[in-house]
Backbone as CSV, one residue per row, in Angstrom:
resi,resn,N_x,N_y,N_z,CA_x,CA_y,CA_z,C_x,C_y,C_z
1,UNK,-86.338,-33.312,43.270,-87.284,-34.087,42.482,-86.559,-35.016,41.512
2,UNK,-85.812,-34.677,40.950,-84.844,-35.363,40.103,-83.236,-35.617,40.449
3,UNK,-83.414,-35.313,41.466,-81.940,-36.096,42.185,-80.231,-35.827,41.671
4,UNK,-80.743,-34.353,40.683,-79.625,-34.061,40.201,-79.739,-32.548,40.088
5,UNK,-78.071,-32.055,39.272,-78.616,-30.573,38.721,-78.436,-30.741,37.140
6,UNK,-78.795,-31.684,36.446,-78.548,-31.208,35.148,-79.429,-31.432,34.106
7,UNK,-79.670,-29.959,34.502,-80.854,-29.279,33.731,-80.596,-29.394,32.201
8,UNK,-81.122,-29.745,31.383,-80.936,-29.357,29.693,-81.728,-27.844,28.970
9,UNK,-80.758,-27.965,28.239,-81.213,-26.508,27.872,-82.862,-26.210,27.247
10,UNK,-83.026,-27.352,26.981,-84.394,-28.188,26.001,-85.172,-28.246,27.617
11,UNK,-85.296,-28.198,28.477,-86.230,-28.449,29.864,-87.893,-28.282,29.207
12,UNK,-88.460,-29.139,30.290,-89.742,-28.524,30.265,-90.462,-27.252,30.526
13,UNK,-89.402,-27.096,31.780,-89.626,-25.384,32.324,-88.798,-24.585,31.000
14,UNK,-89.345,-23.896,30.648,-88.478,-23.056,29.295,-87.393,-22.109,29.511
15,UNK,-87.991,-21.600,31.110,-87.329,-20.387,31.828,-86.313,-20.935,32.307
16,UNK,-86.170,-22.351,33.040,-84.947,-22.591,34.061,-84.400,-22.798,32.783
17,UNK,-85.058,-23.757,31.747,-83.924,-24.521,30.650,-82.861,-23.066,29.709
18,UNK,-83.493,-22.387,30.025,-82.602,-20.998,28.955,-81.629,-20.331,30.078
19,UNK,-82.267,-20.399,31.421,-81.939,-19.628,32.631,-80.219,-20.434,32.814
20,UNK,-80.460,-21.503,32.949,-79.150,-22.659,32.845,-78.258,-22.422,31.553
21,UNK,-78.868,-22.303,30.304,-78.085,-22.411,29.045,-77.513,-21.185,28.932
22,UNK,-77.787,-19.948,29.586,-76.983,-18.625,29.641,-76.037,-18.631,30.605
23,UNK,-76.408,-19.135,32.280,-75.067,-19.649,33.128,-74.323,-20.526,32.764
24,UNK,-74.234,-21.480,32.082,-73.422,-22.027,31.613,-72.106,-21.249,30.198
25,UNK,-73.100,-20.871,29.296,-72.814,-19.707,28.544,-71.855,-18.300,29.335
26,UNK,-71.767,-17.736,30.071,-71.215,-17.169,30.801,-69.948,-17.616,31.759
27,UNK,-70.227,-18.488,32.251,-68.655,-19.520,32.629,-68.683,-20.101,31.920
28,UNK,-68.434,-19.858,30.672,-67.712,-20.437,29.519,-66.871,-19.349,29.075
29,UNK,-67.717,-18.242,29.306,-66.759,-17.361,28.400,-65.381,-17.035,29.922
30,UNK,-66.023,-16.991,30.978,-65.097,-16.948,32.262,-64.040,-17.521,32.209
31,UNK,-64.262,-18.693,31.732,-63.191,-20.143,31.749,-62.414,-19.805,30.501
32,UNK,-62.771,-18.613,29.539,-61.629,-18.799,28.443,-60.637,-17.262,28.401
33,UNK,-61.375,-16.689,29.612,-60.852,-15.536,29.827,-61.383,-14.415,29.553
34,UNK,-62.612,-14.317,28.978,-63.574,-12.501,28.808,-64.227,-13.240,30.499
35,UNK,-63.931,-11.970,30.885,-64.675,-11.227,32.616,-66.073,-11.003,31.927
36,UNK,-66.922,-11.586,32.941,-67.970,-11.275,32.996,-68.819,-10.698,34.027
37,UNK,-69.926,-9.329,33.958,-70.313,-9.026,35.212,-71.644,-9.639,35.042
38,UNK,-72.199,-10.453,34.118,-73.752,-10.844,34.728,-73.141,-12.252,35.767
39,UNK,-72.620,-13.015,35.857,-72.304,-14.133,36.973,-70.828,-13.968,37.666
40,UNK,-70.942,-13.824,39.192,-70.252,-13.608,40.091,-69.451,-15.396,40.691
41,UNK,-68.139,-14.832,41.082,-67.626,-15.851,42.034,-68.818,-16.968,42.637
42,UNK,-69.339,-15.491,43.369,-70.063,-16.214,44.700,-71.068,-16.991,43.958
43,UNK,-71.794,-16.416,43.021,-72.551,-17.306,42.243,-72.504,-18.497,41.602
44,UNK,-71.140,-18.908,41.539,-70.425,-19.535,40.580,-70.336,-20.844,41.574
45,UNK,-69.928,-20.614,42.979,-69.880,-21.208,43.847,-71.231,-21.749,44.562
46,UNK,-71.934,-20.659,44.607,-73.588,-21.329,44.857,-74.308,-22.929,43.929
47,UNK,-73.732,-22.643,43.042,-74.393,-23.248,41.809,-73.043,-24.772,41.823
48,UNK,-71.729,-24.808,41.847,-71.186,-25.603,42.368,-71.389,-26.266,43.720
49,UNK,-72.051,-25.783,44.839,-72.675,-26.411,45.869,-73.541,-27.393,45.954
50,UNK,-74.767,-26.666,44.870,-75.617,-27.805,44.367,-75.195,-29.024,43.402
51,UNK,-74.226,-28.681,43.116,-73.852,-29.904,42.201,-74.243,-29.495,40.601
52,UNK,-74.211,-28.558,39.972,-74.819,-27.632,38.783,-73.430,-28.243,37.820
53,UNK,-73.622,-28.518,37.116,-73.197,-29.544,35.444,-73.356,-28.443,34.618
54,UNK,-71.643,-28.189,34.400,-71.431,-26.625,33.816,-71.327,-27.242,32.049
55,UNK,-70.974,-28.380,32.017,-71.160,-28.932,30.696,-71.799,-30.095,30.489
56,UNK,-72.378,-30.583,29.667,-73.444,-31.979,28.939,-72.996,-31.884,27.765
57,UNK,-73.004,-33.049,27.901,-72.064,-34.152,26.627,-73.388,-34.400,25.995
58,UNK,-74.066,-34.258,25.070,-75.393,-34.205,24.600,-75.310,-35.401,23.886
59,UNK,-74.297,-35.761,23.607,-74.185,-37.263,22.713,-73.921,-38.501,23.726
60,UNK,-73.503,-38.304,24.683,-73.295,-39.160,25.295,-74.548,-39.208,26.544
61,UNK,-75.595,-37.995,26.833,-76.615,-38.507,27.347,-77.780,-39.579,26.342
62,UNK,-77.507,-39.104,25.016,-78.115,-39.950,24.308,-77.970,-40.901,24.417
63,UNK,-76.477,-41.471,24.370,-76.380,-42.643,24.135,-76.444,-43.627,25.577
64,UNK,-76.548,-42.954,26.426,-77.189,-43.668,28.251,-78.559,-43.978,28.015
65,UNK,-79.235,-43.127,27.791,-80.786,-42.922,27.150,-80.818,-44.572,26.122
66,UNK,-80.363,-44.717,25.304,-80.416,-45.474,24.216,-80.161,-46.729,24.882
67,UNK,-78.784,-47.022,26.072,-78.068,-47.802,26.428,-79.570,-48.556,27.246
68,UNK,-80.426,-47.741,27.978,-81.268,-48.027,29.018,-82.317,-48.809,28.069
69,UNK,-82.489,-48.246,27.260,-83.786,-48.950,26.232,-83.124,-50.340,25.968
70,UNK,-82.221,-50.344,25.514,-81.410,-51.132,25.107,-81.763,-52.239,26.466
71,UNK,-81.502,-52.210,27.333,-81.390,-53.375,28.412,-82.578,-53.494,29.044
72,UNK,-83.597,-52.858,29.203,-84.961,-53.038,28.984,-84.958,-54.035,28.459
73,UNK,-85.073,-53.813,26.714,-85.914,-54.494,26.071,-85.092,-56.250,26.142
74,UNK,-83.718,-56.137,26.503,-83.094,-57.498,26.562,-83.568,-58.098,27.682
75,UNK,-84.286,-57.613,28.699,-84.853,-58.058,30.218,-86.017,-58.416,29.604
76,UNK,-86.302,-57.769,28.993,-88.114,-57.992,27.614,-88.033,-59.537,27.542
77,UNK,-86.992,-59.215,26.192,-87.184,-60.505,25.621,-86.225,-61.483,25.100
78,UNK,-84.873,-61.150,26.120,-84.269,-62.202,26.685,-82.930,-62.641,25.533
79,UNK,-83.050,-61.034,24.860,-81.138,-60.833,24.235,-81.705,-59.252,23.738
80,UNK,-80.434,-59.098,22.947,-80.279,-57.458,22.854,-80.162,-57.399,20.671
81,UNK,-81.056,-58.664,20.465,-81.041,-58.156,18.794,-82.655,-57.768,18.597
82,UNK,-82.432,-56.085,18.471,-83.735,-55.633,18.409,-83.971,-55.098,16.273
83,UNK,-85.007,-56.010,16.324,-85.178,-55.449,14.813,-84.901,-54.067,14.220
84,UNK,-84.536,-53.704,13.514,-84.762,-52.523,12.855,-85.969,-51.504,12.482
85,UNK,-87.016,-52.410,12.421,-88.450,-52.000,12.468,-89.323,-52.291,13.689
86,UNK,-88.612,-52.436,15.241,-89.006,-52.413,16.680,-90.070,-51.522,16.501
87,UNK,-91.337,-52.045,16.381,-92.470,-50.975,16.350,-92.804,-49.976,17.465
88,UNK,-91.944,-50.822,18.756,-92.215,-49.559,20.265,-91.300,-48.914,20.363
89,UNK,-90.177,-48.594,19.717,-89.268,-47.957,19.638,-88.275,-48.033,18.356
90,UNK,-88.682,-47.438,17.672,-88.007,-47.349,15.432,-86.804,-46.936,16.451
91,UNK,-85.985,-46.032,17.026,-85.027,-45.570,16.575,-83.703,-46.290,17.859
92,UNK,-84.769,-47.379,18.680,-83.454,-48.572,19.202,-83.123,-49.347,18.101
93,UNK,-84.187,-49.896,17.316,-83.757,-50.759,16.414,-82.683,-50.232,15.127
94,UNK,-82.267,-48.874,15.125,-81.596,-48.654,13.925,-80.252,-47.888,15.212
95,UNK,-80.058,-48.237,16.607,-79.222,-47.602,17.058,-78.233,-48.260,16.985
């Protein structure tokens, strides 16, 4: 449906979004060396198959997010100086 695996921990589904933020949480601690028995190899590998995004840069999806508004609104209205008080969007204009 969304053409990816990277789920945020914030999801709409509450269950996958926490379900993800604990596998990730868990190969983390894998990756620094505490063994863990709630997530397995094989699991580890399942979830690498799909293409599963063991980390998000949370600042830098923002700022893609922001980047997109951003070129929108220059396709809008034909440059990229958006007021500060952009009434359809306050927080492009102060980005």
């Amino acid at each position: 449906k969304f053409g990816h695996a990277r789920v945020p921990a914030r999801f709409a589904n509450r269950f996958l979004g926490k379900w993800v933020s604990t596998q990730r949480s868990l190969y983390r601690k894998i990756q620094n060396g505490t063994p863990s028995a709630s997530i397995t190899k094989e699991q580890i590998q399942l979830l690498n198959k799909i293409g599963f995004e063991w980390w998000i840069n949370h600042k830098l999806e923002i700022w893609k997010k922001r980047y997109d508004h951003l070129v929108s609104y220059a396709i809008e209205f034909g440059n990229a100086n958006v007021s500060q008080n952009f009434p359809q969007n306050p927080s492009l204009g102060t980005w």
